[in-house]
C-alpha positions in Angstrom: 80.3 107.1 82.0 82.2 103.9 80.8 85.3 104.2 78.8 83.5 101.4 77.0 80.3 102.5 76.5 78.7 103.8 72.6 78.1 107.0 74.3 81.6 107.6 75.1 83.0 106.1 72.1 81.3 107.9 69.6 79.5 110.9 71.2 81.6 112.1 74.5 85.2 111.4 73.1 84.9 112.3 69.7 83.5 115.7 70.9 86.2 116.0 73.2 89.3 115.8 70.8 87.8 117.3 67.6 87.4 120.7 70.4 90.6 120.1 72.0 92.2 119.9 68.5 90.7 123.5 67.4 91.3 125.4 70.3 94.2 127.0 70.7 96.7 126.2 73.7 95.4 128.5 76.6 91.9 127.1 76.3 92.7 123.5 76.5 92.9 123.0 80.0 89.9 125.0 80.3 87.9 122.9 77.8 89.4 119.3 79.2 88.2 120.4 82.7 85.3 120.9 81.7 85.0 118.1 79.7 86.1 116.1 82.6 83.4 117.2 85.3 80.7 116.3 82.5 82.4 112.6 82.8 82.0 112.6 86.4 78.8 114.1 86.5 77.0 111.7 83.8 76.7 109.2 86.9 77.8 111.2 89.8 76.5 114.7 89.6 75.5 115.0 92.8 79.2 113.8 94.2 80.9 116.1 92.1 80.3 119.1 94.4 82.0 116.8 96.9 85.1 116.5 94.8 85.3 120.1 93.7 85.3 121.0 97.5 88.0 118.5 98.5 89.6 120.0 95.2 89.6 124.0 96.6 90.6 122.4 100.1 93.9 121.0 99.1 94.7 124.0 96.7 94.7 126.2 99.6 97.0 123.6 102.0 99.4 123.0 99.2 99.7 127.3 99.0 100.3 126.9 102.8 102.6 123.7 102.9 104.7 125.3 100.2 105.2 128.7 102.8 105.8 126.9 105.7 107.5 124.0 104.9 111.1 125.0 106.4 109.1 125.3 109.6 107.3 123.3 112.6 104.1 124.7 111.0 104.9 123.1 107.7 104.6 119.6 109.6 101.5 120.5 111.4 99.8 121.7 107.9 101.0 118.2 106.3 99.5 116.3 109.3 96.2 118.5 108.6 96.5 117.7 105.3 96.7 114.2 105.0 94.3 113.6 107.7 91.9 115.6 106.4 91.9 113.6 103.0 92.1 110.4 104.7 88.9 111.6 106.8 87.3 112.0 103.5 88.2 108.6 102.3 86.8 106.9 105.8 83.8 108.2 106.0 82.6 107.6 102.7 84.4 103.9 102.4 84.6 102.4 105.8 82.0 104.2 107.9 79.5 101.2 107.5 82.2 98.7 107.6 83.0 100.1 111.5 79.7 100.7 112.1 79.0 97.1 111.3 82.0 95.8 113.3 81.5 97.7 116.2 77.9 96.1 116.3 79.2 93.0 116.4 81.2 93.7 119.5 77.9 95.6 121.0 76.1 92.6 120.8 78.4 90.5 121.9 78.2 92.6 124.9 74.5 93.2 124.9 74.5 96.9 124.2 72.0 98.1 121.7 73.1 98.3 117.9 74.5 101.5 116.5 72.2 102.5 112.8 73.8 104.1 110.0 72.3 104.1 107.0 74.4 103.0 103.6 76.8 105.5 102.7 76.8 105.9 99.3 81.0 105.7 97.7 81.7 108.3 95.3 83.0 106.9 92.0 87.1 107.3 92.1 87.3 108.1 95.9 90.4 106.0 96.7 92.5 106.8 93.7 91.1 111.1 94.3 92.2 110.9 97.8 96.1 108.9 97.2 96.3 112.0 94.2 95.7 114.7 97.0 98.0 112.9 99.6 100.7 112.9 96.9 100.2 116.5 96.3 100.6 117.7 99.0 103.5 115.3 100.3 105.1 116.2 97.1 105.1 119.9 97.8 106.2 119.8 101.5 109.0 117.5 100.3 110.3 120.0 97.4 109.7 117.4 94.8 106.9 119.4 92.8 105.7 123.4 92.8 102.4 124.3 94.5 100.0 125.1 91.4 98.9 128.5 92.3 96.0 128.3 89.6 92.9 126.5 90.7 91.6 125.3 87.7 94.9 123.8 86.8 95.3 121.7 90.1 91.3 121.1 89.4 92.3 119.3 85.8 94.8 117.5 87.3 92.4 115.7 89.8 89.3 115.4 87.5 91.6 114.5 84.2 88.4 112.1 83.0 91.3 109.7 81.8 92.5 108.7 85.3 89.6 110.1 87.2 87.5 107.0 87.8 90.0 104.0 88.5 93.8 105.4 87.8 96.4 104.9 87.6 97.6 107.1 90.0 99.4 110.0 88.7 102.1 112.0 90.4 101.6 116.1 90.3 105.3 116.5 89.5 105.0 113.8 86.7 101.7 116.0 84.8 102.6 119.6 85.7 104.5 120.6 82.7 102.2 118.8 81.0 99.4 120.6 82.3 101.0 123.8 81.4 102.0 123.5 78.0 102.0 120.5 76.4 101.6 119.6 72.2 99.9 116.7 70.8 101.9 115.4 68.1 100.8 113.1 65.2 102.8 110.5 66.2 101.8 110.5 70.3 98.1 110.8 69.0 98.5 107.4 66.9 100.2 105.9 69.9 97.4 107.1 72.2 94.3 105.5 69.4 96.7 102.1 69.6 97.0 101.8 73.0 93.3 102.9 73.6 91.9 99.9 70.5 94.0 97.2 72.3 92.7 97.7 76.0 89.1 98.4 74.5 89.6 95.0 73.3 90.9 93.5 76.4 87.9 94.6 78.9 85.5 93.6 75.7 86.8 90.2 74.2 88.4 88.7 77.1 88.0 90.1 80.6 83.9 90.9 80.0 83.7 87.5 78.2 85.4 85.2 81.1 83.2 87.9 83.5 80.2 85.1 82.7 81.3 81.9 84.2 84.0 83.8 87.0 80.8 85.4 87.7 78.1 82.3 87.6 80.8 80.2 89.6 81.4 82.2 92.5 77.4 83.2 92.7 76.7 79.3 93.0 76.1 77.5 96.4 79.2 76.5 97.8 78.2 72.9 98.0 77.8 73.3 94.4 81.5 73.8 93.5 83.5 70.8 92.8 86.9 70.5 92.4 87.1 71.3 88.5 84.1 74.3 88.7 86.6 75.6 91.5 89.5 76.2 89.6 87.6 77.0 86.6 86.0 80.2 88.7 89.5 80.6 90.2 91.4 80.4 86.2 88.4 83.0 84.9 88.8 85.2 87.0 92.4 85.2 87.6 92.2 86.4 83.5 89.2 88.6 84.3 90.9 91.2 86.6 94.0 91.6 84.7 92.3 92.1 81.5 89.4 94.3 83.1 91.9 96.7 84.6 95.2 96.9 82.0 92.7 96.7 79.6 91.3 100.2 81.6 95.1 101.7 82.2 95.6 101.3 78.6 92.5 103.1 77.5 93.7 105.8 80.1 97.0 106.1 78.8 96.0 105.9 75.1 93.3 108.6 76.1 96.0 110.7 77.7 98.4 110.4 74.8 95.6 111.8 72.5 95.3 115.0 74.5 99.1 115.6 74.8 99.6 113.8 78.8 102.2 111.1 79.0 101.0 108.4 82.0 103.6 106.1 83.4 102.7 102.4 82.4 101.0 100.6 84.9 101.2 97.3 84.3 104.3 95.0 82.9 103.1 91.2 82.4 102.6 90.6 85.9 101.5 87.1 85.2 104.7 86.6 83.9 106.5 87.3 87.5 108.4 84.4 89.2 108.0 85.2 93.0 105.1 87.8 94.7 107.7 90.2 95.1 108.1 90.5 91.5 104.6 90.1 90.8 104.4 93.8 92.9 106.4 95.4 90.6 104.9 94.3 87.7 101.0 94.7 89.1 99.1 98.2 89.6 102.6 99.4 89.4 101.4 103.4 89.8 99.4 101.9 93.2 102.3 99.9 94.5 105.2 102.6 93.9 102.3 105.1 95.8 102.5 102.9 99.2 106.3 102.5 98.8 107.3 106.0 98.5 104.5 107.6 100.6 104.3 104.4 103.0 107.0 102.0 103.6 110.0 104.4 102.9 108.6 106.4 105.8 108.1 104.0 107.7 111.8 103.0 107.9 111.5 100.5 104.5 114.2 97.9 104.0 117.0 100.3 106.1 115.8 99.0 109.2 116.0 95.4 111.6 114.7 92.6 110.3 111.1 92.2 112.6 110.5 96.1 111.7 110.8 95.5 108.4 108.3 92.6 108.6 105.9 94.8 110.6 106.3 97.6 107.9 105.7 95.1 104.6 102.3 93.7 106.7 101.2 97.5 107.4 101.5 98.5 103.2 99.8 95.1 102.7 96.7 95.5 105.1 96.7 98.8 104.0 96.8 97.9 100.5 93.9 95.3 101.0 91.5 97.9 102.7 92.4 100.4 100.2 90.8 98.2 97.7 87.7 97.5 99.7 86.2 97.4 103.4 85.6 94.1 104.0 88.0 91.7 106.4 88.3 89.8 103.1 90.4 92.7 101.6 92.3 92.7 104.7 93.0 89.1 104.6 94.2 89.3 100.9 96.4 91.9 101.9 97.9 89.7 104.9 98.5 86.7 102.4 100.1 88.8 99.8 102.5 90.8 102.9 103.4 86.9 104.6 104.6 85.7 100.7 106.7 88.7 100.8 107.9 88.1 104.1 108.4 84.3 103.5 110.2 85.2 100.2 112.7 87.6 102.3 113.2 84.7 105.1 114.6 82.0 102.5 112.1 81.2 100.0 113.5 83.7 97.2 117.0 81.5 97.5 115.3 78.6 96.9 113.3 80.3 93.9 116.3 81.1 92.2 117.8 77.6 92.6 114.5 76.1 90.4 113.9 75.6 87.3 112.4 78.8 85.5 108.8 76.9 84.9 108.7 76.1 88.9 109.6 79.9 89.6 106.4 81.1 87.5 104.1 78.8 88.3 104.4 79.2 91.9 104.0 83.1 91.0 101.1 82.3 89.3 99.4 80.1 91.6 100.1 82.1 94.8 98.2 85.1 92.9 95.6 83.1 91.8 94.8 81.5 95.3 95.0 85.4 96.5 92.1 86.2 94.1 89.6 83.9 95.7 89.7 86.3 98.7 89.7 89.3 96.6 86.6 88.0 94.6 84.7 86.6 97.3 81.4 88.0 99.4 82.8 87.1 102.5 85.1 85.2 104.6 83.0 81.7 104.7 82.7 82.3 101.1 86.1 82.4 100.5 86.7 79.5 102.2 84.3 77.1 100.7 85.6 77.5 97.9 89.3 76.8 99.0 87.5 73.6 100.4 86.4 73.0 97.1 89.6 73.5 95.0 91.7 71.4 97.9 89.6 68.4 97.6 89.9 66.2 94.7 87.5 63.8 95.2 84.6 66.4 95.5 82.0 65.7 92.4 80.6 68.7 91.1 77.2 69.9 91.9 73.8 68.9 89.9 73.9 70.8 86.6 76.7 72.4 87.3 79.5 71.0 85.6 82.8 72.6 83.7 81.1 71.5 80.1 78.2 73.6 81.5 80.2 77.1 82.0 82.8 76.3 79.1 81.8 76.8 75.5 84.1 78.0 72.3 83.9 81.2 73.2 85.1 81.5 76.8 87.5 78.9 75.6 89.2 81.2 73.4 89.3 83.9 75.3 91.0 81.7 78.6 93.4 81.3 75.2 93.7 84.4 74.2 94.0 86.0 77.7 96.9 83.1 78.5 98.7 84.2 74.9 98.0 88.0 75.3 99.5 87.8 79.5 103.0 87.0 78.0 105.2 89.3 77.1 105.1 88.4 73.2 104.1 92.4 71.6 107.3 93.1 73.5 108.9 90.2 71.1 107.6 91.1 68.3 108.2 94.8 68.4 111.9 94.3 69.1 112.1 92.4 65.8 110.6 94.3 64.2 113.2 97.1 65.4 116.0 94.9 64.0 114.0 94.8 60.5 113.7 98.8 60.0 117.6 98.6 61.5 120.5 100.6 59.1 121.9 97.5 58.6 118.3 95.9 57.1 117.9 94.8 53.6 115.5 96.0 51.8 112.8 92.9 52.3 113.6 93.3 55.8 112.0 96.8 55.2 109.4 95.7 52.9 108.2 93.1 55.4 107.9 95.6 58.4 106.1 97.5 55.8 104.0 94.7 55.2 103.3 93.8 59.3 102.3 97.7 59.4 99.5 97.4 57.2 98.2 93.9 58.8 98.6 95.6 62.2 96.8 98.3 60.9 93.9 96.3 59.5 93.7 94.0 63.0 93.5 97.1 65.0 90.3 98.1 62.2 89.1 94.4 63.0 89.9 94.8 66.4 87.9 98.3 67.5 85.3 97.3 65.0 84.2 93.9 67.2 85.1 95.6 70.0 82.4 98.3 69.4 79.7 96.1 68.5 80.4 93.9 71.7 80.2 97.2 73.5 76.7 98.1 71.6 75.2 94.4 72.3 76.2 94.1 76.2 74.4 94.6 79.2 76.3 97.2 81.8 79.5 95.9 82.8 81.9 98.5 85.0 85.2 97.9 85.3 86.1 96.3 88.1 88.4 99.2 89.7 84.7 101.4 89.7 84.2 99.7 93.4 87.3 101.2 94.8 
């Protein structure tokens, strides 16, 4: 089931909160988890027996990681643990991609192929698995309390909010919450703001730049000129941010309604001025996951120079093939982990010596070069179309021109998705702090009073366009459903 989708809007979620609302406290949980598996199971029933068992299997470890922690056993059980929950993960994601691979090297020596037919990937498998890893890491360490009730562990894996594509919540972060928690008026108005605006990010701007990214990079390569190129290159770049903020908004406007506070999960990344800020600001609930439960292990920053080298290329490979089992993921992870590296060798020094604009358009640009092998097919793919944004004198295929992809309406939503990228609802909320300040005059007051009711009446405008968008499209997942 979409986030976007009339059925959710106006059948699944309104059901969902009115119940929530009535029932008192000790049958919420009960009521959300159940709630929850009819989420997963609208598209996935089958796979849902899958996740409930992986569910009762890391209840039971986190009980015995929690006894035996002190010990040698403790270790072994963690080991268990998170091998068993990686196991999970490979099978479903990367069994064909090995399978495939290995054939490669079989005929290459002239052994017969290996068959395996398509594994079907459970929706939400990569973000399930890095919440059990986290669990149980978290309990071994003494960060968080084993949850000795099932069905409360269960609601913190199948929370429909985060279930499908994130962000990735922390068990220490949600288990108060899961225990007692009250929604109040003002959390719930938060949580129906935050859920309009990404509704009208994955609607307006990512789903309507979704046409040409996707027309571009489905045409021949010896189709794409120089100007289609970057065109695909600019859409999509706006595409993927939109698609999945606008998604971790709806989660954590979602999760504000039914009492949860989410950590945010993105911060302008487009608005970094080197890749190592970019990180920070991008998929910050993935990126924090593989450097506390990744690179810290691994020795992080406290160790010689080459290790630490080694270590940022492991998170980054690791990163890529999270996201997808294709070489292409693990060559977009390699480019992101060698800007980091360069950045550490010299190039950040030289960043800081520039001129602001330089700083952020290099940002900018590395990312959006990145994206071309995120939103490839495959490797040649990828690089025909490098071939085609590097060459300047390459004419643009037959009927296939930028005037032919570019019309008023993708036009203003390349607009709005460059306006909306900056940091300016920070701006504009810490002014309108300083209006409602003890120190206002009264206009100040009356004019915040007045930008409250036109707020009001865009977010109206806003969900209203956004719903009839989401009533007139074809089926458009969020990108994140592939991973």
């Amino acid at each position: 089931m979409l986030f976007t989708s009339p059925i959710f809007l106006f059948c699944f979620l309104p059901i969902v909160l009115v119940v929530h609302g009535l029932l008192p406290l000790r049958l919420r949980n009960a009521w959300l988890l159940l709630a929850s598996l009819w989420f997963y199971a609208w598209g996935e029933w089958l796979f849902t027996l899958v996740l409930l068992a992986a569910i009762g299997w890391n209840w039971g470890l986190g009980l015995v990681v929690a006894r035996t922690r002190q010990g040698r056993a403790g270790t072994s059980v963690l080991v268990l643990a998170v091998a068993s929950n990686v196991a999970l993960l490979a099978v479903f994601k990367y069994g064909n991609f090995v399978v495939d691979n290995l054939n490669i090297l079989r005929a290459w020596l002239g052994t017969a192929p290996v068959a395996l037919a398509p594994i079907a990937l459970p929706l939400g498998i990569s973000f399930f698995t890095f919440h059990a890893i986290s669990y149980v890491v978290d309990v071994h360490r003494g960060d968080a309390a084993p949850q000795r009730n099932p069905l409360d562990l269960a609601l913190y894996f199948l929370l429909f909010p985060h279930l499908i594509a994130g962000p990735i919540v922390r068990w220490h972060h949600v288990a108060r919450q899961i225990v007692a928690r009250h929604v109040e008026r003002a959390e719930f108005a938060l949580g129906v703001r935050r859920f309009i605006v990404g509704l009208g990010k994955k609607m307006l701007i990512a789903n309507t730049l979704a046409v040409p990214a996707d027309a571009l990079f489905g045409l021949p390569p010896e189709l794409l000129g120089v100007g289609t190129a970057w065109l695909a290159v600019a859409c999509y770049t706006l595409q993927i941010y939109f698609d999945f903020s606008g998604y971790s908004d709806m989660a954590i406007g979602l999760a504000h309604m039914l009492g949860f506070t989410f950590r945010e999960n993105f911060d302008h990344p487009y608005a970094a001025q080197s890749i190592r800020e970019f990180w920070r600001r991008w998929h910050i609930s993935l990126s924090t996951w593989f450097r506390d439960y990744l690179f810290i292990p691994l020795g992080g920053s406290r160790c010689a120079e080459p290790r630490v080298y080694g270590n940022l290329l492991a998170v980054f490979v690791l990163c890529g093939l999270w996201h997808g089992a294709s070489w292409t993921f693990v060559l977009w992870g390699l480019f992101h982990g060698a800007f980091q590296i360069l950045e550490r060798v010299g190039l950040d020094g030289l960043l800081a010596r520039s001129w602001r604009p330089v700083r952020h358009g290099y940002a900018v640009l590395v990312v959006a070069c990145g994206w071309v092998l995120f939103r490839a097919d495959t490797v040649a793919h990828a690089l025909a179309v490098y071939a085609a944004m590097l060459d300047p004198m390459r004419a643009e295929g037959s009927g296939d021109s930028v005037a032919v992809h570019v019309d008023a309406t993708v036009l203003t939503a390349m607009l709005a998705g460059v306006l909306a990228a900056m940091p300016l609802a920070d701006w504009v909320r810490a002014w309108r702090a300083r209006l409602i300040a003890p120190t206002a005059t009264t206009g100040a007051r009356r004019l915040d009073g007045a930008l409250a009711l036109a707020e009001l009446v865009a977010l109206v405008v806003l969900f209203v366009t956004s719903a009839a968008a989401s009533a007139a499209h074809t089926y458009n997942p969020f990108i994140y459903y592939r991973f």
